[in-house]
VEXZAVEX-356970 format. One record per residue (C-alpha): residue number from 0; residue in three letters; x negated, y negated, z negated. Coordinates in Angstrom, 3 decimals. Example, Ala and Ser with C-alpha at 12.3 -4.5 7.8 and 13.67 -1.06 7.14 Angstrom:
2
R_0_ALA_-12.300_4.500_-7.800
R_1_SER_-13.670_1.060_-7.140
% end
This chain:
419
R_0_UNK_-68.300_-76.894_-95.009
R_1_UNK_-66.319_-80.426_-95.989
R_2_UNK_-70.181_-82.008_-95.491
R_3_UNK_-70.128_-80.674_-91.460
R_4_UNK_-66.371_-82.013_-91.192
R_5_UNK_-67.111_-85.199_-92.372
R_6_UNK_-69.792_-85.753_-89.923
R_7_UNK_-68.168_-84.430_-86.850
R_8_UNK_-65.497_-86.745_-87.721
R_9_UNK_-68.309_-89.844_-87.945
R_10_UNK_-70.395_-88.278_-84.592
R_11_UNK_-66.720_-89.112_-83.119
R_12_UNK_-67.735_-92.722_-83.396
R_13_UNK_-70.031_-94.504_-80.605
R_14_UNK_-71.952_-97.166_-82.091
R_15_UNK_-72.412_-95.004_-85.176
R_16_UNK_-73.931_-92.021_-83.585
R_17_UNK_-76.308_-94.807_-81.605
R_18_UNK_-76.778_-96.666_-84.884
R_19_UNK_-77.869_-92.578_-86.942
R_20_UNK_-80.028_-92.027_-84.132
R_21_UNK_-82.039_-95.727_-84.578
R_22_UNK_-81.841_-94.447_-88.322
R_23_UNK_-83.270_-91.051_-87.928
R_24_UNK_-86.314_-91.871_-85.463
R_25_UNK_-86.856_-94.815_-88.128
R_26_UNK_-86.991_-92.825_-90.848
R_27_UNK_-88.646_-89.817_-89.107
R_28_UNK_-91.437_-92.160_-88.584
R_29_UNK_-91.550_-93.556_-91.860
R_30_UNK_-92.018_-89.753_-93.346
R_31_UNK_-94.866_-88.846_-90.697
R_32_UNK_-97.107_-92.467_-91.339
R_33_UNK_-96.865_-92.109_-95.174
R_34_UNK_-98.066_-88.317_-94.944
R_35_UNK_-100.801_-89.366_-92.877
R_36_UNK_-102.099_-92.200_-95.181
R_37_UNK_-101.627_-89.569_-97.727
R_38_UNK_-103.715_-87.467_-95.965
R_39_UNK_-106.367_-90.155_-94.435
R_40_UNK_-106.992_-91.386_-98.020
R_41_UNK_-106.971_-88.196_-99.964
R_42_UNK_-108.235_-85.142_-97.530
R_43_UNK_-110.419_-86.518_-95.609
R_44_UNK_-112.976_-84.250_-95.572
R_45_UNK_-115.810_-87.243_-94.938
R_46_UNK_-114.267_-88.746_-97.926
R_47_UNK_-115.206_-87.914_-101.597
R_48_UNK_-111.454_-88.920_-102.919
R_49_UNK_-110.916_-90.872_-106.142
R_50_UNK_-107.829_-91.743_-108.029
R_51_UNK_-108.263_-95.294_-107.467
R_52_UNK_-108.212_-94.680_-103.707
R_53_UNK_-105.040_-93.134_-104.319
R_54_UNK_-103.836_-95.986_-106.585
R_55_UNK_-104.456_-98.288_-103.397
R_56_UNK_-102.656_-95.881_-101.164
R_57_UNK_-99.848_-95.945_-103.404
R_58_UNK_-99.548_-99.782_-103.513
R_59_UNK_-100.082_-100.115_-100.553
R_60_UNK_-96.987_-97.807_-99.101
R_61_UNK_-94.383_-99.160_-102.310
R_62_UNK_-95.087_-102.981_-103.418
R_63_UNK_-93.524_-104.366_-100.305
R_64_UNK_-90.744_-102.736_-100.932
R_65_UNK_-90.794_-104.444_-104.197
R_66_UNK_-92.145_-107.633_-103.127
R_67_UNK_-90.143_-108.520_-100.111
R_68_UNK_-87.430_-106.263_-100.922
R_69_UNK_-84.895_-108.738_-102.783
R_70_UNK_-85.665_-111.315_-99.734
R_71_UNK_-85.221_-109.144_-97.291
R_72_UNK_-81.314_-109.773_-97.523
R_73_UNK_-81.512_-113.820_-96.942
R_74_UNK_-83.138_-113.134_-93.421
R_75_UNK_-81.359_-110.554_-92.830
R_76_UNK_-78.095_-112.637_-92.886
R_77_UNK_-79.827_-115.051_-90.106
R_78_UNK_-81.460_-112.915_-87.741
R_79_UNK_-79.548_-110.670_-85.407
R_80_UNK_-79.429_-107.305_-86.775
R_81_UNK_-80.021_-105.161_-83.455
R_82_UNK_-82.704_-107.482_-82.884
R_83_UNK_-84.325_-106.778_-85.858
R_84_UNK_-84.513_-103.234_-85.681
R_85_UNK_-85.617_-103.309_-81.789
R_86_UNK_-88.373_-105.919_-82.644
R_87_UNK_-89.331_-104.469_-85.724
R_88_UNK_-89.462_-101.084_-84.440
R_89_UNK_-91.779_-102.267_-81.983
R_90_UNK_-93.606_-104.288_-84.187
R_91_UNK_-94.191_-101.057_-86.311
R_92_UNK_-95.152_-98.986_-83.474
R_93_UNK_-97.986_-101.184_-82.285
R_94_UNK_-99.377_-101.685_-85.869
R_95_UNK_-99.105_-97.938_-86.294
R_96_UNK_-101.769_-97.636_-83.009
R_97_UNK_-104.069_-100.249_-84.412
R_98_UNK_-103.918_-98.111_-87.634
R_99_UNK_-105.067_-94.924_-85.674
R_100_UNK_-108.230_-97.016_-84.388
R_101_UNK_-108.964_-98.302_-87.301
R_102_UNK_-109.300_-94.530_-88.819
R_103_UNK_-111.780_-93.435_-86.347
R_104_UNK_-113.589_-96.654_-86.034
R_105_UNK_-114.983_-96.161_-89.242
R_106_UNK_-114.151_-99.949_-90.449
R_107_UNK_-114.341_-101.340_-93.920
R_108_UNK_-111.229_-99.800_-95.953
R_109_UNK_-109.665_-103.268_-96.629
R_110_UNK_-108.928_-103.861_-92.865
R_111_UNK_-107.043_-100.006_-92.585
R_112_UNK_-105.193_-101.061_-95.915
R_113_UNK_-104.008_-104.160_-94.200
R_114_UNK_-103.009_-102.922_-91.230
R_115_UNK_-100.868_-100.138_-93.219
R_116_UNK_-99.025_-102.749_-95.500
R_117_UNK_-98.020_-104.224_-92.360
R_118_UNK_-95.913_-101.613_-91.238
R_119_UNK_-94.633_-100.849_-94.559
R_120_UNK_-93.647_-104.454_-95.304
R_121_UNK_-91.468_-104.170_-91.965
R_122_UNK_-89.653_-100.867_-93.130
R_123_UNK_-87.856_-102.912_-95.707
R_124_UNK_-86.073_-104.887_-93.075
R_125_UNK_-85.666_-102.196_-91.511
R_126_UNK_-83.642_-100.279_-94.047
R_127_UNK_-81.864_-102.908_-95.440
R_128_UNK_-80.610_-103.802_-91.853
R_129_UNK_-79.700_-100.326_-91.101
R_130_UNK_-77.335_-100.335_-94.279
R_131_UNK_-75.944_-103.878_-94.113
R_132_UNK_-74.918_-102.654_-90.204
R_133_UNK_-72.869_-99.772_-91.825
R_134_UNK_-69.811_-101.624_-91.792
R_135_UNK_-69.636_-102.975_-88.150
R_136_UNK_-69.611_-99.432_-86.715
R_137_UNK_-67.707_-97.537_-88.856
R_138_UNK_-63.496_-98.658_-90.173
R_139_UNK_-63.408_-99.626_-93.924
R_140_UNK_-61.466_-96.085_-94.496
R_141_UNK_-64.362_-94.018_-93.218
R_142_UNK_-67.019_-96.358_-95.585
R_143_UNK_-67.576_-94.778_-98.383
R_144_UNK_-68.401_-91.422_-96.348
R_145_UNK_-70.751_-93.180_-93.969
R_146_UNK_-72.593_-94.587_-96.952
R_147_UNK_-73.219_-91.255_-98.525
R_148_UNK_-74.301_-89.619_-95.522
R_149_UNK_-76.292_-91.962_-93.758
R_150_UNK_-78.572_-92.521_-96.375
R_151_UNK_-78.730_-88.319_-96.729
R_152_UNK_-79.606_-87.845_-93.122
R_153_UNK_-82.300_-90.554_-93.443
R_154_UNK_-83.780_-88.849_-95.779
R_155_UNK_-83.630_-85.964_-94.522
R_156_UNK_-85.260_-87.203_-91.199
R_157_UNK_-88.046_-88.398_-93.551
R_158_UNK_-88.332_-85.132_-95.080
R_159_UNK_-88.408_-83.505_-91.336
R_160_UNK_-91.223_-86.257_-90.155
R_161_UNK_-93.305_-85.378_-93.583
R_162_UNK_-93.186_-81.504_-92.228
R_163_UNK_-93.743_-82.904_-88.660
R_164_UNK_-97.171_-84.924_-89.479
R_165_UNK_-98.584_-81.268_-91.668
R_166_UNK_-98.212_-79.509_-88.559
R_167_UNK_-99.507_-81.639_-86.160
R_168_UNK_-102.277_-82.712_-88.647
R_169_UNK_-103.322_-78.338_-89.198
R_170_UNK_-103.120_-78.483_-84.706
R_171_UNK_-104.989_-81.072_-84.070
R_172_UNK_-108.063_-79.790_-86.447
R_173_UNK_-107.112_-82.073_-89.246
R_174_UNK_-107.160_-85.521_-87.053
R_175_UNK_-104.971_-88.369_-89.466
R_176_UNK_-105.158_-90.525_-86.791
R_177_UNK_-103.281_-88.091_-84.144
R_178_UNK_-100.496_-87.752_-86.713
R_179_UNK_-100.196_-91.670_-86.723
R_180_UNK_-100.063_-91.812_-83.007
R_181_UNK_-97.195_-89.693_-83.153
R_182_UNK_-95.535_-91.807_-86.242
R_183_UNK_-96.453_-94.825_-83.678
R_184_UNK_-94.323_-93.119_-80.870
R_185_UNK_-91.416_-92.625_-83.411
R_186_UNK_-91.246_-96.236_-84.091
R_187_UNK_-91.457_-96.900_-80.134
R_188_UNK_-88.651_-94.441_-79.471
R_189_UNK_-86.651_-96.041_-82.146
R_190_UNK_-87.250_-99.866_-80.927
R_191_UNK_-86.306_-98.218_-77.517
R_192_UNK_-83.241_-96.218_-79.090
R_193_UNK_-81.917_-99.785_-80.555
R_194_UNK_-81.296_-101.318_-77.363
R_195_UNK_-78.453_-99.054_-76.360
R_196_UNK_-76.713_-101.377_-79.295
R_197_UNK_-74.874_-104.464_-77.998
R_198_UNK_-76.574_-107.414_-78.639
R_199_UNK_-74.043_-108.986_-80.944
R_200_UNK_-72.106_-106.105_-82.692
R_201_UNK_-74.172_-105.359_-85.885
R_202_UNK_-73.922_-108.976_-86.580
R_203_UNK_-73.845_-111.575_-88.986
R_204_UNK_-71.781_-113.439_-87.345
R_205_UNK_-72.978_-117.547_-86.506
R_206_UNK_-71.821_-119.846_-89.552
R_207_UNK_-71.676_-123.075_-88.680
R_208_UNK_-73.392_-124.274_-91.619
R_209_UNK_-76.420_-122.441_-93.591
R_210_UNK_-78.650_-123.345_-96.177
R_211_UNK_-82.491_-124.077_-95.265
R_212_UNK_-84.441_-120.686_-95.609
R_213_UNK_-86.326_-122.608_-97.964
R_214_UNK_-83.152_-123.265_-100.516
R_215_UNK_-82.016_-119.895_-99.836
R_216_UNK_-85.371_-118.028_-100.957
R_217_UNK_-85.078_-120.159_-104.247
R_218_UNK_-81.196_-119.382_-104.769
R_219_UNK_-82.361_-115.570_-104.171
R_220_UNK_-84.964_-116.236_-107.194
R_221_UNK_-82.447_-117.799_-109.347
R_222_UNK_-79.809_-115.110_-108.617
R_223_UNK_-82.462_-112.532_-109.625
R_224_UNK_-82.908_-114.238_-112.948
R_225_UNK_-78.971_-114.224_-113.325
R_226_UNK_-78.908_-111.017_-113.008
R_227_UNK_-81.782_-109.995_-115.811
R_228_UNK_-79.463_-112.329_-118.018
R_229_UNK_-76.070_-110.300_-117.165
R_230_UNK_-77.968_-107.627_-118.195
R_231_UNK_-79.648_-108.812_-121.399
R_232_UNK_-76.112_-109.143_-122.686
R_233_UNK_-75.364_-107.394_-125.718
R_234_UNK_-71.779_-105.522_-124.440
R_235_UNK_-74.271_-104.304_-121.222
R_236_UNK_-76.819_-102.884_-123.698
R_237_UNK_-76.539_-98.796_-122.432
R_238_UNK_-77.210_-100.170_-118.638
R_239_UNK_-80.660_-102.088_-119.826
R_240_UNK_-82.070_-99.204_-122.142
R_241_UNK_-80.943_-96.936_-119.129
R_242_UNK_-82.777_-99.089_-116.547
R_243_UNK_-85.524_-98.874_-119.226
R_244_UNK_-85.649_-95.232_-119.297
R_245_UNK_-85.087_-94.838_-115.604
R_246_UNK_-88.460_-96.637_-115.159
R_247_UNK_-90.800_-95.400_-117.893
R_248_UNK_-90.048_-91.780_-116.545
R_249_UNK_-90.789_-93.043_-113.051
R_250_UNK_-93.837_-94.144_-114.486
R_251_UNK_-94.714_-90.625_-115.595
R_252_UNK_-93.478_-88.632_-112.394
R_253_UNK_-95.879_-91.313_-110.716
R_254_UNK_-98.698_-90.583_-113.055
R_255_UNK_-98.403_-87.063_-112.435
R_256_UNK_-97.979_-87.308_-108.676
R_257_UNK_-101.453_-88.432_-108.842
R_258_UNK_-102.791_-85.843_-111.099
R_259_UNK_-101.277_-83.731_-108.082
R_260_UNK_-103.090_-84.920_-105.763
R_261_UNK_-106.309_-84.811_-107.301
R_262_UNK_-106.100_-81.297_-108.496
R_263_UNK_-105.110_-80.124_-104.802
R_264_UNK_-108.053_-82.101_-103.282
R_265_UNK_-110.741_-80.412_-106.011
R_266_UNK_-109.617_-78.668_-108.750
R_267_UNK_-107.160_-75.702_-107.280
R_268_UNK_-108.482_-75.616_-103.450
R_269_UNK_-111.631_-74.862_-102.116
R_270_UNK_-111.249_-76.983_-98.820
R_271_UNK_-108.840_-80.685_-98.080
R_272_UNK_-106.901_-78.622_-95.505
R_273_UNK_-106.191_-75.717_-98.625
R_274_UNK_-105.475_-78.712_-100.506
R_275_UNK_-103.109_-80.123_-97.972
R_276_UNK_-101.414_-77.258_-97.965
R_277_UNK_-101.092_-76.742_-101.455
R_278_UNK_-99.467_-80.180_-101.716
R_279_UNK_-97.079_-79.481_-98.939
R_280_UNK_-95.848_-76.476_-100.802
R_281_UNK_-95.693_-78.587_-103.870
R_282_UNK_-93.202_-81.303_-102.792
R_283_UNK_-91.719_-79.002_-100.933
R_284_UNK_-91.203_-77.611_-104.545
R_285_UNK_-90.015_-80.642_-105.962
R_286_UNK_-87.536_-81.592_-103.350
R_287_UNK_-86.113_-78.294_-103.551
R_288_UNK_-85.943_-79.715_-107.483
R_289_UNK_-83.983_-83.138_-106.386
R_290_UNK_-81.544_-81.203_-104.283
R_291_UNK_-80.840_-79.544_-107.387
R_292_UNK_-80.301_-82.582_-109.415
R_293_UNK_-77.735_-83.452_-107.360
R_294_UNK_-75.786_-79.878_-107.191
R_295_UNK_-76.226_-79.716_-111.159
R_296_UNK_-76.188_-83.161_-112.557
R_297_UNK_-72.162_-84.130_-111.564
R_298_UNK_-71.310_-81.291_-113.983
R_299_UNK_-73.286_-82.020_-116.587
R_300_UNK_-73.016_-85.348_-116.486
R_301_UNK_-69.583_-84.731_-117.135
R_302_UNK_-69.329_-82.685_-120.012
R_303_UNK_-72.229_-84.712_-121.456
R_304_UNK_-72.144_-88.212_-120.422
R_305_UNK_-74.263_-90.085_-118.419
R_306_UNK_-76.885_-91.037_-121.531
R_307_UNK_-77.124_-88.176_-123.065
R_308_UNK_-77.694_-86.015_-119.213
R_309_UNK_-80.888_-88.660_-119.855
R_310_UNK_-81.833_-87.754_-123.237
R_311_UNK_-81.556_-84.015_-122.095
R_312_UNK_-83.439_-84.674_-118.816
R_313_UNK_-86.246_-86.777_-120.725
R_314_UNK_-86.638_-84.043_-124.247
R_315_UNK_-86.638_-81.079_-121.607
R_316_UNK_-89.864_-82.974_-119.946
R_317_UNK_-90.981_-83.658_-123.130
R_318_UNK_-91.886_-79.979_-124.054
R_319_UNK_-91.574_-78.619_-120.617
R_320_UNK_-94.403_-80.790_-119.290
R_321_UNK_-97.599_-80.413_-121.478
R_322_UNK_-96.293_-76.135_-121.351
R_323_UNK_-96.116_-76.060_-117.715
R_324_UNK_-98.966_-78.882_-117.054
R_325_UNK_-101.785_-78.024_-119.121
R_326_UNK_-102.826_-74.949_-117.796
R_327_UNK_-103.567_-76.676_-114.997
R_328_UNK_-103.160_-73.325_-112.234
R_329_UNK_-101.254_-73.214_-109.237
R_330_UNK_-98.183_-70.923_-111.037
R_331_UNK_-97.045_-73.188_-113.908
R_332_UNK_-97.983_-76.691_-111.616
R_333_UNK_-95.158_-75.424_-109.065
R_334_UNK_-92.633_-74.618_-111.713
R_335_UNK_-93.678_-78.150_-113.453
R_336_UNK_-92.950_-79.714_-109.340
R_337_UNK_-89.482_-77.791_-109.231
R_338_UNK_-89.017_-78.902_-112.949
R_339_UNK_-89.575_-82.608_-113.120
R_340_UNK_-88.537_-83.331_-109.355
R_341_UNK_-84.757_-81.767_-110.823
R_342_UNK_-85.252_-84.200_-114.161
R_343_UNK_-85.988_-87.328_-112.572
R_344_UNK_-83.785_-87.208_-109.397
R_345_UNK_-80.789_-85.955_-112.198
R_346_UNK_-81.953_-88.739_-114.951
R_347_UNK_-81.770_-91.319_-112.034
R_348_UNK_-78.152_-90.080_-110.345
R_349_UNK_-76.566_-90.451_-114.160
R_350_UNK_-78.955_-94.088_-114.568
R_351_UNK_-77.221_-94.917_-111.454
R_352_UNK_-73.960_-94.022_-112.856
R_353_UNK_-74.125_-95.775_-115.920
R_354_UNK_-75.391_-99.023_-114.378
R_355_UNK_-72.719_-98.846_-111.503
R_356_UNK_-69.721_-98.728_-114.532
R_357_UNK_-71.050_-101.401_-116.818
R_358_UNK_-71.869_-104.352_-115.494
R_359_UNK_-69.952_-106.756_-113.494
R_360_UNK_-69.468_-106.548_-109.843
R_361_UNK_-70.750_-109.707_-108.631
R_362_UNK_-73.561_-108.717_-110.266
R_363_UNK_-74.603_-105.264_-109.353
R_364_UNK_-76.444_-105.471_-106.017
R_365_UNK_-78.946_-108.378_-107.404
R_366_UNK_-79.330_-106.212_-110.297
R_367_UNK_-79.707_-102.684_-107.737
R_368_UNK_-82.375_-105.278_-106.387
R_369_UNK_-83.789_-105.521_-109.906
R_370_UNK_-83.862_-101.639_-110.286
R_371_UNK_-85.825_-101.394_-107.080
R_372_UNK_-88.739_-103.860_-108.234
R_373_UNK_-88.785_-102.340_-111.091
R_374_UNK_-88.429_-98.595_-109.926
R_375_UNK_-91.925_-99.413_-107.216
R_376_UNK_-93.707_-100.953_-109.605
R_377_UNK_-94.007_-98.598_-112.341
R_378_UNK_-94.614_-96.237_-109.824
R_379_UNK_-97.633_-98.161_-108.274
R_380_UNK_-98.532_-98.796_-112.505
R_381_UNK_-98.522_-95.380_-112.972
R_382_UNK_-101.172_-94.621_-110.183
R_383_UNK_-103.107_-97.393_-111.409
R_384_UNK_-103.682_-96.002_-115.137
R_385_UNK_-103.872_-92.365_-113.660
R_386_UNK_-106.566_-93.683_-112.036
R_387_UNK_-108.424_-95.153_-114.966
R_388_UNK_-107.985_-91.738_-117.230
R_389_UNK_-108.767_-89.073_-114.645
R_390_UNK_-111.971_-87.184_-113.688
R_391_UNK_-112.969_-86.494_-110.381
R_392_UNK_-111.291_-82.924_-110.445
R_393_UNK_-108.348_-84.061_-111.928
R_394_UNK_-108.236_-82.114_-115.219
R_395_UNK_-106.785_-84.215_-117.687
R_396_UNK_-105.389_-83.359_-120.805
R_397_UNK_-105.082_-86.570_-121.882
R_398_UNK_-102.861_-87.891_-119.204
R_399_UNK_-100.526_-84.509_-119.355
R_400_UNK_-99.942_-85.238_-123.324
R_401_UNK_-99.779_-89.171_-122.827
R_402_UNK_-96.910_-88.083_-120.330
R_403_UNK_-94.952_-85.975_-122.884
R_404_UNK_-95.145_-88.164_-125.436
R_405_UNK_-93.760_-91.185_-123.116
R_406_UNK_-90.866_-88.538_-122.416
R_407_UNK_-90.258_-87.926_-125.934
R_408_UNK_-90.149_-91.460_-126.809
R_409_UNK_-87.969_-92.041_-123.998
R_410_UNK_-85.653_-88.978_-125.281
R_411_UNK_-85.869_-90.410_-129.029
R_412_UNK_-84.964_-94.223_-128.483
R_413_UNK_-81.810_-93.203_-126.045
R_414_UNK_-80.198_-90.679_-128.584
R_415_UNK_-79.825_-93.656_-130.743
R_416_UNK_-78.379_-95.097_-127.954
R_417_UNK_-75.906_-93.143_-126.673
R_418_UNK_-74.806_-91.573_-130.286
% end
């Protein structure tokens, strides 16, 4: 397969193989910690769940990303990178223990929830670091396939730690806080994995003169700004109703993520660990959906543009949704998982497209950073008025239609668009 070549090819490379390996453990981590929040908050079985618990869950693991997120870069560029990911590993791994105390010492939930931002506010340094590093291990010719595969693998480790924390959670009779231990030892094995890095290699390299952090973190603002204002422009119009799109229908995979997670804690199990299970299968489901997004969108993305992939993605959730949702069994809620993980992941691969080719490329990372704000927060908005409209089983008919109608309207205002 030309996917094994290329890799053998980048395993050839020393500091890149060390630099995968800090990457995977990282990531790994990352994937068994947010499963057992997931799990801590929602099936517990000493806790009676609600949707606003999940709503704080959900901030909790995303707004740092998009809070600290488009600073992340300006310290980035003055601390050393290897440095960063041994010290924040480290950093992670400790916080990760006090988190496991903190969920059997039975403490007031606003001391766990700190403790767990913590460690998710690092992770942005973390990744950022890990891809600004790309280009000091690998040759500018070998780039472009380090940057797609990377990422993958990281992802992919996430995916494996997910799996990881189910099983350990359904050995060790269901104990959250075991599975964080072993997140905790992840994020000490990847600290630990970073120091076989030379000190200096991932850089930056010293510049003899810097801006204060102080008139940096402004300049970052103001370049954020810029960027809304490249994309306001009238010639860039496609890129900001795309962005537009990209978000409301994160908004509505969000909303019914936790409509998910409600029905698997009461509705459609009749104990948490049937309901963990079921919601294992169910992303399992939906990742099987993303993977393919990305085997199917390329084509059709090509034969029907970028847009109008959207339009098709968002008016094929628009009836598919309330048809597969509303009966609200275990059948037609998998096939609506497979269904909408394929039309997001594909309605975001052709967002990223169209963005990518129209605006400017001084511009495009600030506005990437843009995307990512805005990409968390709907996500975390979403939770937040799931949690307002659903009942304590989760059966809402209400939200499901809501939800198609957002996708219609989304499907509507872009075929003006793009026609």
């Amino acid at each position: 397969m030309p996917v094994v070549r290329d890799l053998r090819v980048l395993l050839r490379l020393r500091y890149f193989r060390r630099l995968l390996c800090v990457r995977l453990l990282s990531q790994g981590a990352d994937g068994v910690y947010q499963v057992a929040l997931a799990a801590y908050v929602v099936f517990s079985p000493e806790k009676q769940t609600t949707a606003a618990a999940i709503a704080s869950a959900m901030a909790v693991l995303l707004l740092p990303y998009s809070l600290v997120g488009p600073f992340a870069g300006v310290l980035l560029d003055r601390w050393r990178r290897r440095q960063v990911f041994v010290h924040g590993n480290l950093l992670r791994a400790a916080l990760a223990a006090i988190t496991a105390v903190l969920m059997v010492s039975h403490v007031p939930d606003w001391l766990f929830y700190v403790s767990a931002l913590c460690v998710t506010a690092v992770n942005r340094f973390i990744l950022a670091g890990l891809s600004a590093s790309l280009p000091r291990v690998v040759d500018a010719e070998r780039l472009v396939l380090a940057n797609s595969l990377s990422p993958t693998a990281g992802t992919l480790a996430a995916t494996a730690g997910g799996g990881l924390a189910f099983a350990v959670r359904l050995v060790a009779s269901g104990s959250a806080a075991a599975v964080v231990l072993l997140g905790a030892f992840l994020y000490l094995s990847a600290g630990l994995a970073s120091l076989s890095l030379p000190r200096a290699l991932l850089g930056p390299d010293r510049q003899p003169a810097r801006p204060r952090l102080r008139s940096a973190l402004a300049e970052t603002a103001r370049d954020l700004v810029a960027a809304v204002r490249h994309l306001a422009a009238p010639r860039r119009r496609q890129a900001a109703w795309a962005l537009t799109a990209m978000t409301l229908m994160r908004f509505c995979y969000g909303a019914l993520l936790v409509l998910l997670l409600m029905l698997c804690r009461y509705a459609l199990s009749s104990s948490p660990e049937d309901g963990l299970r079921l919601l294992g299968l169910a992303l399992a489901v939906s990742g099987a959906g993303f993977f393919a997004a990305a085997v199917v969108t390329p084509g059709a993305a090509g034969r029907l543009g970028p847009g109008r992939w959207i339009v098709s993605c968002s008016a094929a959730a628009a009836v598919l949704e309330p048809a597969l949702g509303l009966p609200f069994a275990i059948g037609p809620l998998l096939v609506a998982a497979f269904v909408l993980g394929l039309i997001t992941q594909g309605a975001k691969i052709a967002t990223d497209t169209i963005v990518q080719a129209s605006v400017d490329d001084a511009f495009r990372g600030r506005i990437f950073s843009v995307y990512d704000v805005l990409f968390n927060v709907a996500f975390v908005g979403a939770a937040g008025v799931a949690a307002l409209m659903l009942p304590p089983d989760g059966r809402s008919a209400l939200l499901v239609i809501l939800v198609a109608l957002i996708y219609g309207g989304v499907a509507a205002a872009l075929a003006r668009c793009f026609t």
